[in-house]
PyMOL commands that place a pseudoatom at each C-alpha (Angstrom):
pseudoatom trace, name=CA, resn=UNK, resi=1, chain=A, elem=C, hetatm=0, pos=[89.872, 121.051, 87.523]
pseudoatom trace, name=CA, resn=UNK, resi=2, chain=A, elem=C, hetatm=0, pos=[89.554, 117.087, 87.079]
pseudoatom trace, name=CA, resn=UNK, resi=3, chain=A, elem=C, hetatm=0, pos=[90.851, 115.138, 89.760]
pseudoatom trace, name=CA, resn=UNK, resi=4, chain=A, elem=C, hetatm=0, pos=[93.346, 112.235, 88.084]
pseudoatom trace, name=CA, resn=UNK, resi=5, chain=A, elem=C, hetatm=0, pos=[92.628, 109.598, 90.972]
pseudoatom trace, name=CA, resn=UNK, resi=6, chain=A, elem=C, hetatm=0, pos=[89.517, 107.392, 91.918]
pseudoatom trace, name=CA, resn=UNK, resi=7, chain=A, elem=C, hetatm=0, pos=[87.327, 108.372, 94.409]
pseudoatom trace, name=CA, resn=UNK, resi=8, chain=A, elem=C, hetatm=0, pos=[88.957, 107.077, 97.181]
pseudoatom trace, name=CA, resn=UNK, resi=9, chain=A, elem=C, hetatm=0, pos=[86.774, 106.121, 100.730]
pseudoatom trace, name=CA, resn=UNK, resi=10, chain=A, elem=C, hetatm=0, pos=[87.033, 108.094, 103.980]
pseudoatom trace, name=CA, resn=UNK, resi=11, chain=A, elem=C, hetatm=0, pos=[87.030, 105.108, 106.360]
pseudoatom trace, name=CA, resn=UNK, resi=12, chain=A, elem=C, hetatm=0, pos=[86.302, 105.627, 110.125]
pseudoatom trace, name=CA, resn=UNK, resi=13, chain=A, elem=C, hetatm=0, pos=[87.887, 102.929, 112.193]
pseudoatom trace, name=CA, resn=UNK, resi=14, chain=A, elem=C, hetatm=0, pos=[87.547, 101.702, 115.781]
pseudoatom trace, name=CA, resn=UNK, resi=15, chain=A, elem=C, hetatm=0, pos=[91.421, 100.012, 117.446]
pseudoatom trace, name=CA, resn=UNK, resi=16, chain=A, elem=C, hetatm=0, pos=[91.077, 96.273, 116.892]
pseudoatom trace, name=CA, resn=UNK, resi=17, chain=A, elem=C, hetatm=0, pos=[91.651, 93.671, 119.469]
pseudoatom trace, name=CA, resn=UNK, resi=18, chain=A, elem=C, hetatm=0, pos=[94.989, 93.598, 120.810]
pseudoatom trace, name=CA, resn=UNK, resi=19, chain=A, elem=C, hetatm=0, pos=[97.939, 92.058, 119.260]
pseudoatom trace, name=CA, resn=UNK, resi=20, chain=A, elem=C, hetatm=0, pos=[101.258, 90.792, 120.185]
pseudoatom trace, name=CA, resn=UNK, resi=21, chain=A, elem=C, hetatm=0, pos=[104.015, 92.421, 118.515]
pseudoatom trace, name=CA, resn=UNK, resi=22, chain=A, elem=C, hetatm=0, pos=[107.742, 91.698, 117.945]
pseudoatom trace, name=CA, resn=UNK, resi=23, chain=A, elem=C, hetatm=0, pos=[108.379, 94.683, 120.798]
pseudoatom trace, name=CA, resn=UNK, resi=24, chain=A, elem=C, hetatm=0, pos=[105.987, 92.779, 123.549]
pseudoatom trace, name=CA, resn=UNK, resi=25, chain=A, elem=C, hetatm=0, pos=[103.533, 95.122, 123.589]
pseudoatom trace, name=CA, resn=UNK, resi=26, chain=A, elem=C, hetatm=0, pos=[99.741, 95.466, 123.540]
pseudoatom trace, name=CA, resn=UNK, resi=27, chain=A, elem=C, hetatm=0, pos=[99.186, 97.172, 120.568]
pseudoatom trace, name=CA, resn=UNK, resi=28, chain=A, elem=C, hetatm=0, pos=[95.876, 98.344, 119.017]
pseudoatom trace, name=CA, resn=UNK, resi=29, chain=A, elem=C, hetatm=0, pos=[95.761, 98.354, 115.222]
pseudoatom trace, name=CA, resn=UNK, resi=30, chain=A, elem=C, hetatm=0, pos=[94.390, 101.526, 113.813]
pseudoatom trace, name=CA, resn=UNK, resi=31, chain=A, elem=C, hetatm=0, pos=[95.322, 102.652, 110.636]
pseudoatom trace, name=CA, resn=UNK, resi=32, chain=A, elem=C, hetatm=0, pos=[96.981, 100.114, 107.955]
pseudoatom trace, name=CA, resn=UNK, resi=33, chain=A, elem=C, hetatm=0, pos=[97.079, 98.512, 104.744]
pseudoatom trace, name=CA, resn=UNK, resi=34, chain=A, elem=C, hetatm=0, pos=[95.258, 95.805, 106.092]
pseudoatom trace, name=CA, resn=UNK, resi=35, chain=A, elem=C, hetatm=0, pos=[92.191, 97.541, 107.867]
pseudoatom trace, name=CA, resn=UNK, resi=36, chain=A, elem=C, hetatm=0, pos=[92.133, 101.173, 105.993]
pseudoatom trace, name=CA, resn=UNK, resi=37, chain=A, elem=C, hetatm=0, pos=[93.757, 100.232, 102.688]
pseudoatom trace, name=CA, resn=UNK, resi=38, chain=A, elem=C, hetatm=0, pos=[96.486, 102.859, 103.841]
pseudoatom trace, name=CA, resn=UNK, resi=39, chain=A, elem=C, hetatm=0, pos=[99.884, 103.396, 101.211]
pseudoatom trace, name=CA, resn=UNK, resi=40, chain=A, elem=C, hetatm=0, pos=[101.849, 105.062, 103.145]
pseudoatom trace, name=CA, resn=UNK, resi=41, chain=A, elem=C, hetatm=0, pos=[100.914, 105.273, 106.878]
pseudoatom trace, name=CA, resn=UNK, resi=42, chain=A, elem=C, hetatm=0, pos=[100.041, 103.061, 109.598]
pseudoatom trace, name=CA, resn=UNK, resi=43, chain=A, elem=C, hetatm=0, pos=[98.480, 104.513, 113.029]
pseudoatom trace, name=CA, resn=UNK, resi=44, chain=A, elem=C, hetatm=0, pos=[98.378, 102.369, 116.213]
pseudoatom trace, name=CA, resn=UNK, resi=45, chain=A, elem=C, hetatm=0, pos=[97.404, 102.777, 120.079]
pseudoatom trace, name=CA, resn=UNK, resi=46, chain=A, elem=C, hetatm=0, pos=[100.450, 101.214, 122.058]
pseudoatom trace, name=CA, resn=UNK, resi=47, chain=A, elem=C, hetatm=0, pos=[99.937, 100.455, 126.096]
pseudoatom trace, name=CA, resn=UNK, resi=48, chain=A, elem=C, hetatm=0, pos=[102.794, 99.938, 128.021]
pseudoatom trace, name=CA, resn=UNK, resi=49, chain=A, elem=C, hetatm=0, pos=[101.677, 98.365, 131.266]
pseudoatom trace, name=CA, resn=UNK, resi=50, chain=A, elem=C, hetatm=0, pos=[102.931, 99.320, 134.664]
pseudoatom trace, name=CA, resn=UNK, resi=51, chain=A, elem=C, hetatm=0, pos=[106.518, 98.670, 135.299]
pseudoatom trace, name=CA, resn=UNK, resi=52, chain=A, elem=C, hetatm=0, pos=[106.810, 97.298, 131.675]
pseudoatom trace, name=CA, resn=UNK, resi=53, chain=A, elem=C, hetatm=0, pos=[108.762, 97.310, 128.637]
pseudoatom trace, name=CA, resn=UNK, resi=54, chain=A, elem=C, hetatm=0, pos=[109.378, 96.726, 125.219]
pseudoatom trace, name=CA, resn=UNK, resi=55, chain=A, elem=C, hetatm=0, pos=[111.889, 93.711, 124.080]
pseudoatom trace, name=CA, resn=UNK, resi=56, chain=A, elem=C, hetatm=0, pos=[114.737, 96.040, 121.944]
pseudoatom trace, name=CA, resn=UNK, resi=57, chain=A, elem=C, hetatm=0, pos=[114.392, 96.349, 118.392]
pseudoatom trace, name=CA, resn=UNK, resi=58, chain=A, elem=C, hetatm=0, pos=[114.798, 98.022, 115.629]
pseudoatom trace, name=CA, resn=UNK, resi=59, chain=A, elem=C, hetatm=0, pos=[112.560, 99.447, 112.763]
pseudoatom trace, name=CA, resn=UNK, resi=60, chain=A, elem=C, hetatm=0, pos=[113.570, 98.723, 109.172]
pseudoatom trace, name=CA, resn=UNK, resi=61, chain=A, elem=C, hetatm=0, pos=[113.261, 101.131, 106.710]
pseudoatom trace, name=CA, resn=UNK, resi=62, chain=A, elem=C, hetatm=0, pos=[110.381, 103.852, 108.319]
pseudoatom trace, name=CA, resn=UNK, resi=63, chain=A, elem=C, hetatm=0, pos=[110.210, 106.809, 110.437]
pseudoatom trace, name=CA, resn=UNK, resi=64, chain=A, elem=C, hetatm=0, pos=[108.012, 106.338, 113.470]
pseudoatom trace, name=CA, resn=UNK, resi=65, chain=A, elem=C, hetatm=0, pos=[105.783, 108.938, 115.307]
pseudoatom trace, name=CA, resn=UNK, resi=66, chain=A, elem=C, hetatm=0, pos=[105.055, 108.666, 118.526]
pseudoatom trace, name=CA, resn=UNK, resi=67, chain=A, elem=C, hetatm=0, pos=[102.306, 111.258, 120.897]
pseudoatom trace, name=CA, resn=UNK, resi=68, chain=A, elem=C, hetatm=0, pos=[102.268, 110.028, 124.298]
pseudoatom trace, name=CA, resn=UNK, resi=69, chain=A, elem=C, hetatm=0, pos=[98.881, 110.395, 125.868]
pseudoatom trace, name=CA, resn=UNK, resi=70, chain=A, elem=C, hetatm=0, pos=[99.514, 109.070, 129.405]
pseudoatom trace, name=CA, resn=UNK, resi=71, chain=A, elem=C, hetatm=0, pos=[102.564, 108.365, 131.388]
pseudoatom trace, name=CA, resn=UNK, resi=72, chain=A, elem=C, hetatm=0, pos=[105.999, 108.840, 131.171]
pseudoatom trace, name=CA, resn=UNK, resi=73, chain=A, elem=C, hetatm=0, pos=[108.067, 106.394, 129.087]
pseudoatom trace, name=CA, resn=UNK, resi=74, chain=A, elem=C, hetatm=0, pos=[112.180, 106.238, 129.082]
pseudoatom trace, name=CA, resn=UNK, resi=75, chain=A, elem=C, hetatm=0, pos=[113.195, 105.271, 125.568]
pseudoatom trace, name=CA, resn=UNK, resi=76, chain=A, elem=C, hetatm=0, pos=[116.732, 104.088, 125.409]
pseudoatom trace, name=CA, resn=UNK, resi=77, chain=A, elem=C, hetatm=0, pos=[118.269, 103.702, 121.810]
pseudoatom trace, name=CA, resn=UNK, resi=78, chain=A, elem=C, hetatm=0, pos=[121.559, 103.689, 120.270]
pseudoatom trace, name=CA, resn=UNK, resi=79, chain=A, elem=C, hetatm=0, pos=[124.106, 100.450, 119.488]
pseudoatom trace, name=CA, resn=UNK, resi=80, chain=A, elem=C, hetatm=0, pos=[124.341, 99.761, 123.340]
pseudoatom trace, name=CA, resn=UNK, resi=81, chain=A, elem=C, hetatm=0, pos=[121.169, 101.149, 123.908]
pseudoatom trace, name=CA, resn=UNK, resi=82, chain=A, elem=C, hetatm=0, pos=[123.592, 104.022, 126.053]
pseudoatom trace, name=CA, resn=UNK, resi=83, chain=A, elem=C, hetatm=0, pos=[121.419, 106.943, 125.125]
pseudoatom trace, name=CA, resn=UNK, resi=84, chain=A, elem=C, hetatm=0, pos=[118.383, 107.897, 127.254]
pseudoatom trace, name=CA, resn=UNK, resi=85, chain=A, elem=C, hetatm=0, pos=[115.101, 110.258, 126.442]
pseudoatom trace, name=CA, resn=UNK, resi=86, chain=A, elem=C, hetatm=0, pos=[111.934, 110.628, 128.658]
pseudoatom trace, name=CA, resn=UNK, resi=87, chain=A, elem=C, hetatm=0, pos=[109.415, 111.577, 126.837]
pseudoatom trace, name=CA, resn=UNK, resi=88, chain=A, elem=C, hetatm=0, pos=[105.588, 112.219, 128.975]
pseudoatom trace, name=CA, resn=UNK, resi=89, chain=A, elem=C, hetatm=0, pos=[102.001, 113.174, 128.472]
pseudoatom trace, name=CA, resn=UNK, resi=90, chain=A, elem=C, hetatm=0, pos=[102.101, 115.998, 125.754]
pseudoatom trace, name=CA, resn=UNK, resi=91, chain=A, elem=C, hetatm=0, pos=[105.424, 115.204, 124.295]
pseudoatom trace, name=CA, resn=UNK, resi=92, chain=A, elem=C, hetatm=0, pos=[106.039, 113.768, 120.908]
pseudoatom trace, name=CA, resn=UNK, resi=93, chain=A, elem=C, hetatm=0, pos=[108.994, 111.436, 119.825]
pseudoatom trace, name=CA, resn=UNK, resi=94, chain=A, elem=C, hetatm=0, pos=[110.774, 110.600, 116.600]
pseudoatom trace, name=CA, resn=UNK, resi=95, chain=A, elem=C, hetatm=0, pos=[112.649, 107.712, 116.154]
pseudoatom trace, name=CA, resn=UNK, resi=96, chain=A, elem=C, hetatm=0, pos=[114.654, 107.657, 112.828]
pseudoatom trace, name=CA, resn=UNK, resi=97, chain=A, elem=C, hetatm=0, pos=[114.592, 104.439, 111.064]
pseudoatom trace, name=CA, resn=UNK, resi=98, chain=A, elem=C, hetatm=0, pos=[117.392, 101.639, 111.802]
pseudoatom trace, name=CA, resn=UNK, resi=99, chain=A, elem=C, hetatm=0, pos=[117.664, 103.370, 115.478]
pseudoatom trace, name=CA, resn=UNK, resi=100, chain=A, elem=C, hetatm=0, pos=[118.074, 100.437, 118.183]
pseudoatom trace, name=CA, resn=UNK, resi=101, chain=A, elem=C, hetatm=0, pos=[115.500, 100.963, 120.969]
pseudoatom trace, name=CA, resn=UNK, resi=102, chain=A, elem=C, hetatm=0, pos=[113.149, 100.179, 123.639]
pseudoatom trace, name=CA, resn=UNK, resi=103, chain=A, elem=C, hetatm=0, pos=[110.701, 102.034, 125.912]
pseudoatom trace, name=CA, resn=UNK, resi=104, chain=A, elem=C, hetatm=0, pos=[110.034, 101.450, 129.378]
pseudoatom trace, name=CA, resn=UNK, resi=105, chain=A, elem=C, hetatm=0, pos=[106.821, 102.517, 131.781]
pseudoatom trace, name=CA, resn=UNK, resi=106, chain=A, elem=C, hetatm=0, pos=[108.250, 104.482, 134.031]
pseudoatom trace, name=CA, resn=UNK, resi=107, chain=A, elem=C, hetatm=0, pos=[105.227, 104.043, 136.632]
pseudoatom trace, name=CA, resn=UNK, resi=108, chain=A, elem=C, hetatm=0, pos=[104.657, 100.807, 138.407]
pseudoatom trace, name=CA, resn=UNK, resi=109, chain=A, elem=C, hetatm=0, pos=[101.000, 102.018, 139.015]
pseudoatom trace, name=CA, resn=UNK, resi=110, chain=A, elem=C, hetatm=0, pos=[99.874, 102.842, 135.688]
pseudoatom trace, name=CA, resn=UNK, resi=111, chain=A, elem=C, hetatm=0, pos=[99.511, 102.297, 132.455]
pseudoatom trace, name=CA, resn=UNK, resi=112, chain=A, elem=C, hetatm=0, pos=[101.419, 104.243, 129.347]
pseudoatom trace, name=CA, resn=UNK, resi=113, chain=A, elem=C, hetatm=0, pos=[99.675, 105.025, 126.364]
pseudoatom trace, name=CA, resn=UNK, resi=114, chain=A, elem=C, hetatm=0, pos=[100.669, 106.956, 123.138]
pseudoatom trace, name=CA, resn=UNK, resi=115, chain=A, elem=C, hetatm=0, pos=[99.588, 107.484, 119.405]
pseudoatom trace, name=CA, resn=UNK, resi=116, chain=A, elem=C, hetatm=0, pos=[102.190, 105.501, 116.996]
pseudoatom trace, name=CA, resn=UNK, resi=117, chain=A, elem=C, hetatm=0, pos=[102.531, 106.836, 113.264]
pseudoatom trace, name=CA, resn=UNK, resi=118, chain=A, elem=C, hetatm=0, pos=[104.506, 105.054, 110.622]
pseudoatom trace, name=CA, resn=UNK, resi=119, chain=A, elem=C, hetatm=0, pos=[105.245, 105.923, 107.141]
pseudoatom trace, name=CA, resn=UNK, resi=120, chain=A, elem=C, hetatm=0, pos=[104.805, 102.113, 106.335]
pseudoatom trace, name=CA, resn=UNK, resi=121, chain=A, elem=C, hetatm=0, pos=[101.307, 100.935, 106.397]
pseudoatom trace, name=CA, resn=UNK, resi=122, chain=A, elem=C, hetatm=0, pos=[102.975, 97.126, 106.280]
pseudoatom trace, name=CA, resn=UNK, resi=123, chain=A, elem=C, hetatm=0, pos=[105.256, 98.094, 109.249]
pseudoatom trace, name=CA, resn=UNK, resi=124, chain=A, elem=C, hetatm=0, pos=[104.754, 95.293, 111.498]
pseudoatom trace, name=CA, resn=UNK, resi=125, chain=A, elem=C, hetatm=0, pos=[106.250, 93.015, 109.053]
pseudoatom trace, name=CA, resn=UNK, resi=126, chain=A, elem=C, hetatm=0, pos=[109.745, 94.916, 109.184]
pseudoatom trace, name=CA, resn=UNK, resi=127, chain=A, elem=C, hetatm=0, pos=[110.327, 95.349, 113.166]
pseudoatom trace, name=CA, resn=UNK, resi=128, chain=A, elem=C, hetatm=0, pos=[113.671, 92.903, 113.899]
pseudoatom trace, name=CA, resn=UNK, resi=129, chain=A, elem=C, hetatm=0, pos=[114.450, 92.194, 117.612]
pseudoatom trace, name=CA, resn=UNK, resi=130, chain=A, elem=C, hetatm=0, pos=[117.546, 93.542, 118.666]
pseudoatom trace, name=CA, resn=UNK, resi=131, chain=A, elem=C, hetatm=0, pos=[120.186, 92.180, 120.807]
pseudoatom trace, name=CA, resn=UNK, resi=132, chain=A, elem=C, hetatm=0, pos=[122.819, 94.909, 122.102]
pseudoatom trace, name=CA, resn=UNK, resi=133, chain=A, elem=C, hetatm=0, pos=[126.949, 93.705, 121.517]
pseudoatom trace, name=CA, resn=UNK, resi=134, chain=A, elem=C, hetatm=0, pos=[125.747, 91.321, 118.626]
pseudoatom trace, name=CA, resn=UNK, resi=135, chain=A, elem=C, hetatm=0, pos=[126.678, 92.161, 115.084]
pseudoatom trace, name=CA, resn=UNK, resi=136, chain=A, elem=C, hetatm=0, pos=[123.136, 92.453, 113.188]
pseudoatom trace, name=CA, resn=UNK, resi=137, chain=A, elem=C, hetatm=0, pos=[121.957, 92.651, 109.500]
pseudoatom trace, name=CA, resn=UNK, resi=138, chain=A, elem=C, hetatm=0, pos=[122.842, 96.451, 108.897]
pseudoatom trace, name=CA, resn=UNK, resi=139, chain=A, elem=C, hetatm=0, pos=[122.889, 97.658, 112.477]
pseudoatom trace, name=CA, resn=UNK, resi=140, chain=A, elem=C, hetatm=0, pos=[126.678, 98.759, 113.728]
pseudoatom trace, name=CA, resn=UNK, resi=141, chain=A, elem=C, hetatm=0, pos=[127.135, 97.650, 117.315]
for i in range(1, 141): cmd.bond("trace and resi %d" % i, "trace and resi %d" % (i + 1))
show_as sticks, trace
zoom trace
């Protein structure tokens, strides 16, 4: 059987530098348009330091994956961002897209670190901060 499609490259990729994100986090880029010539998925390293957090926001238009590695994070999400999941090492979390949220390190010791998937390997360009009790582009509060 012919295959239809180019021969495409298996590309092995070390996490970048860091980079600042719309959240506040560290993030370590991975897997992306950019660096892996990715179409529909985008694969990052997030670190949430001790004690910290990530501004609220929201994700426009793609599912997200996350595996936490290390830690224990408290994700709170919803208009008021009144709901409340903990999610630690081991545990896997999906946040539908246009879901308010943020995620906070529950330790004040150490670090948080988890596996982020996307299906949107441009997905940085479509995270919007989110401000709880305003009235936002296609977000009910």
């Amino acid at each position: 059987m012919e295959n239809s499609h180019p021969l495409q490259q298996v590309t092995a990729l070390r996490p970048g530098p860091e980079i600042a994100t719309t959240q506040g986090l560290p993030y370590f880029t991975g897997i992306s348009a950019d660096t892996a010539g990715a179409r529909g998925l985008a694969m990052h390293l997030v670190v949430i330091p001790p004690g910290g957090a990530a501004r609220p926001h929201v994700h426009q238009g793609y599912e997200t994956g996350i595996y936490v590695l290390q830690g224990q994070v408290e994700t709170r999400y919803g208009p008021q961002l009144e709901q409340v999941v903990v999610s630690a090492a081991g545990d896997f979390l999906f946040i539908p897209p246009g879901v308010p949220h943020e995620a906070r390190n529950l330790s004040q010791t150490e670090a948080a670190r988890a596996v982020v998937a996307r299906n949107d390997p441009n997905e940085r360009e479509k995270v919007l901060p989110y401000e709880p009790g305003h009235t936002q582009k296609g977000i009910p509060t």
